[in-house]
N, C-alpha and C positions, 0 to 999 in steps of 0.2 A: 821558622820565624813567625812569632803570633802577628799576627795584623789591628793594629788598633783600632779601638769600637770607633764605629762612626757615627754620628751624629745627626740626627735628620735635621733638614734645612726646608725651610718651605722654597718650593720656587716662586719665581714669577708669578705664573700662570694661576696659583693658586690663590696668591695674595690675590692675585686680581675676581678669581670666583666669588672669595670672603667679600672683597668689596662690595660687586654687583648685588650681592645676596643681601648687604645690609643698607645698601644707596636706592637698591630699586624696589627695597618694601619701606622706605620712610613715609612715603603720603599713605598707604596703610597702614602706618604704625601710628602715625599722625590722628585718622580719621577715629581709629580704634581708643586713643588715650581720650581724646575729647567725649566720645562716647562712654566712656568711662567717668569722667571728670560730670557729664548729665545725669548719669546713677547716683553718684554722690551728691549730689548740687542739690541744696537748702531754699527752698524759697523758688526754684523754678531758677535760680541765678549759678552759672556752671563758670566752676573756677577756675577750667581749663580748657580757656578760649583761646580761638585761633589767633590772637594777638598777644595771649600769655606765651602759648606755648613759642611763637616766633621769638619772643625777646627771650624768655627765662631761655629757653632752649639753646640760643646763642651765646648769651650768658656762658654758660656752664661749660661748651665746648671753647667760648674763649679764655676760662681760666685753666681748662686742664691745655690748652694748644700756651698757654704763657709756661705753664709746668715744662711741656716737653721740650719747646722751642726758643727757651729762655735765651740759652749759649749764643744765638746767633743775633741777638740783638745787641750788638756795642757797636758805640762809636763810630769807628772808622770803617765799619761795614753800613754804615749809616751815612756817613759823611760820601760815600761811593755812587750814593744816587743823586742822581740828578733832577734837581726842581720840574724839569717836563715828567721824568718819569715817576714823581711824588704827584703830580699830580694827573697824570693816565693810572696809576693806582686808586686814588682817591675817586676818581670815576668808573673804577669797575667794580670798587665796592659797595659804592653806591647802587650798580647796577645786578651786582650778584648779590650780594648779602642782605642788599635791606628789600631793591624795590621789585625785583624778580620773589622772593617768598613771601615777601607779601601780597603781589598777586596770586601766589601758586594758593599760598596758604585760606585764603578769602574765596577762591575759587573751589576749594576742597569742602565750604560751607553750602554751597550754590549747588555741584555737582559732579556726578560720581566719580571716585577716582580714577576708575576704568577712562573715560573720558579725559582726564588730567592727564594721566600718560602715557594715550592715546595722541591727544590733540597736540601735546607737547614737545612731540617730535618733528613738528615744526618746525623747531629750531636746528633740525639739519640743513634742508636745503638754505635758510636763510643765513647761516655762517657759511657756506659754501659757496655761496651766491657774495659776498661780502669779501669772505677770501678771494675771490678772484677780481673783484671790481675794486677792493682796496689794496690788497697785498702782493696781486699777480697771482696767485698762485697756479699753480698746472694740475688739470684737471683731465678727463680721456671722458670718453662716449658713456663707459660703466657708473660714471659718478654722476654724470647728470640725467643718465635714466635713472638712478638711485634718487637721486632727488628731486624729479617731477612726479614718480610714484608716491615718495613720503609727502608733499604734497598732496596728489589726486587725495591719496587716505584720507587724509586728514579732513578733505576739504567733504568727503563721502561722511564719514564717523559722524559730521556736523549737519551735513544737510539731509541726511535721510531718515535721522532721529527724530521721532517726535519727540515734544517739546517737552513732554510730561516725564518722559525717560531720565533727563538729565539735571535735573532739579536740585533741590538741597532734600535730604532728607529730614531736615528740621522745618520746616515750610510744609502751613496746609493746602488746600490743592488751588484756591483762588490764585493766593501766593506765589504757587509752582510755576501757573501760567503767566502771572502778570512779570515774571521775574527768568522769563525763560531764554535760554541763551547768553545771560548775562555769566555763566560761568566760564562758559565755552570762550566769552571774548576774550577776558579777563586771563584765560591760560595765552590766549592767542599774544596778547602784551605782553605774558610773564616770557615769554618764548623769541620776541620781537627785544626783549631787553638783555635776555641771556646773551642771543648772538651778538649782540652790539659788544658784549663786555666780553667774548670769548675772541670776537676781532680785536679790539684793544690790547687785550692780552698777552695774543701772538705776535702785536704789532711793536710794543714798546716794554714790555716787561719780561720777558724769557731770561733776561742777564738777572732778577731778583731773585734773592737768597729765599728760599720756599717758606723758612718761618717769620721772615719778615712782612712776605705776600701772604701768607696766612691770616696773622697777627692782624696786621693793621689792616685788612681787610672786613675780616671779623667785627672789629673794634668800631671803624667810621661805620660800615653797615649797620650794626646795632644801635648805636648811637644815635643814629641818623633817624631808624624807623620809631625810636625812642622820644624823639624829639618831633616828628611830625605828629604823632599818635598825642602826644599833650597837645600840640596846636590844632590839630582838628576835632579831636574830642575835648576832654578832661581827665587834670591827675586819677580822676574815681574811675578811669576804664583800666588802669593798672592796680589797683585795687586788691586783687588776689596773689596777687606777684609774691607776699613776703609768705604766702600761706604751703606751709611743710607740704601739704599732698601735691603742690604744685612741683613744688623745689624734688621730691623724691622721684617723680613721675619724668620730670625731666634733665635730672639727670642721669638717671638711666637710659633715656631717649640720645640727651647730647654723648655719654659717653659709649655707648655701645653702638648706637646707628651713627649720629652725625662725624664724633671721633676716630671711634673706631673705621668707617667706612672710608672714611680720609685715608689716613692711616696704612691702610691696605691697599689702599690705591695707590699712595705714592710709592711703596715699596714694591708691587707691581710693576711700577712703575719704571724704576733703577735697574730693573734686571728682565724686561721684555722689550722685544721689538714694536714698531708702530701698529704692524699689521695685528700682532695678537693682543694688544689694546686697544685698538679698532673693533676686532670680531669681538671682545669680552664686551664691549660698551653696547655693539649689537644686540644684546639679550638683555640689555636693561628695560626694555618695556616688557620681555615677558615676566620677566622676574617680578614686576610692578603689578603685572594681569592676576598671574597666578599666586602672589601673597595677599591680591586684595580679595581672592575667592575664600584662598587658607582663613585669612584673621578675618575680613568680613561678611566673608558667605557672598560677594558680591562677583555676579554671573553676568558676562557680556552681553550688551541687547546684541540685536540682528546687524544695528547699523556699526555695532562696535566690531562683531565679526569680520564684515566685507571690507570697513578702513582699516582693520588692526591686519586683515588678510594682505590687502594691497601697501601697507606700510613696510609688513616683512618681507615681501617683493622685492620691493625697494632697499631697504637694509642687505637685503645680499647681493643684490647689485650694486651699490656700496663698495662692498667688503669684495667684488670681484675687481671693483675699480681700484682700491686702495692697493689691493694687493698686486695687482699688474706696474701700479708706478712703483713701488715700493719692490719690486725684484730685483734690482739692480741696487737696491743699498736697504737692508736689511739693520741698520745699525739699530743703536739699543736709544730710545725715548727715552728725552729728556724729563725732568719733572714740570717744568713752567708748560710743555706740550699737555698738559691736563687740560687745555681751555681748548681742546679740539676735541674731547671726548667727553665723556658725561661728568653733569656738576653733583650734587647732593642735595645740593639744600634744597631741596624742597625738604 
């Protein structure tokens, strides 16, 4: 009896590779378009600044997520949330989508990326620290040496670098020093704002339908950063917004990184357990190091070395702790459990 062809299925495990590969090279994908967008730029004025590329970029991934995610928007799936929980949404998108990348993204102008998701991680110990000071959560001796190492790092990567190391590479050298550390803080907020919105998240949104939490996520975030960007500047700083090299540039950025890297993750997601979207999220800063060497040629300082060393320390002591509470229930991860692992947007 013949045996019918089978059909290859990706697993888990793979979606979630895809993912990391295309979530943990965004801020060098990022730094690479704008430096692209200075090639092209007329007048010494570049069309694809770190505040185009935030909005358009969002843009484009919110109308192809309306595309995919359409079905789940009616009505009575609507009518199902709750005014508290419409508005614990509206303040994590506030806090994911508009005002976390636009520190990340401002700070990618400042200094190097290497540093951006270095410093970034951060936001481990302070969602951990958060979880258990707001949520209870249950924690063992492996997770909080995992998270006073990601710390120490961090707190190394910053203070052992000179000042001239972590600058903007668009800033002359006065510039460099007069403006030094200002990137470094700037991630340090972006990081300080993630974990606020990834505690919320775990707190009051787990029962939302993933493309409604998408969607309107997306949406008041953009909006948001859309609206202060005319009140602190002027309409003239979105300016380049309607211009095709912008529009083609990003959307190949929203749909291939920011989409696509979604995408993969959630479907990852559906079909692996905690621990191995734990360990997968683990290899999100190398995957960041080592694409920003691939697309920018950019090589760790000394100080990046010894915090990026003592951070991966950390990370696997992490992943020893996760994995010891998690032996005794191996179940398959949720999708709203994304707000305990790694975001994208930057």
């Amino acid at each position: 009896m013949n045996k019918p062809p089978t059909t290859f299925r990706p697993s888990g495990r793979l979606y979630l590779i895809i993912a990391i590969i295309l979530l943990g090279s965004a801020s060098a994908v990022i730094r690479k378009i704008t430096e692209i967008g200075a090639v092209q730029a007329m007048g010494g004025h570049n069309p694809i600044s770190f505040c185009n590329v935030l909005f358009v970029g969002n843009l484009c991934a919110l109308m192809l997520m309306v595309v995919i995610y359409q079905r789940q928007w009616r009505i009575p799936a609507l009518k199902k949330i709750r005014s508290r929980q419409w508005l614990s949404l509206t303040v994590v998108a506030l806090l994911s989508a508009a005002i976390t990348p636009a520190l990340v993204f401002t700070a990618l102008g400042l200094t190097t990326v290497n540093n951006v998701i270095l410093i970034g991680q951060i936001d481990v110990p302070l969602t951990i620290g958060l979880s258990v000071l707001v949520l209870g959560d249950r924690i063992n001796r492996w997770v909080i040496i995992g998270a006073a190492l990601a710390f120490i790092g961090v707190a190394l990567t910053v203070l052992i670098q000179p000042p001239g190391e972590s600058i903007s590479f668009m800033m002359g050298e006065r510039e460099m020093y007069a403006q030094a550390g200002l990137g470094n803080v700037l991630i340090l907020l972006a990081a300080i704002s993630k974990a606020l919105a990834n505690t919320i998240s775990k707190a009051s949104l787990q029962q939302i339908p993933l493309g409604i939490f998408n969607i309107y996520r997306m949406l008041v975030g953009t909006l948001f950063f859309f609206i202060v960007t005319l009140v602190i500047f002027d309409p003239g700083h979105f300016m380049d917004v309607t211009s095709p090299f912008v529009w083609r540039w990003m959307l190949l950025y929203g749909a291939v990184v920011v989409l696509g890297g979604q995408l993969a993750w959630f479907k990852g997601l559906a079909t692996s357990t905690i621990s191995e979207v734990s360990l997968a999220a683990a290899f999100n800063p190398l995957v960041g190091i080592f694409a920003a060497f691939l697309i920018l040629r950019e090589f760790p300082t000394q100080a990046q070395y010894i915090g990026g060393a003592v951070i991966m320390v950390g990370i696997v002591c992490n992943q020893i702790g996760i994995r010891r509470l998690n032996t005794q229930t191996q179940r398959q991860i949720t999708p709203k459990e994304i707000s305990e692992a790694v975001s994208k947007l930057a």
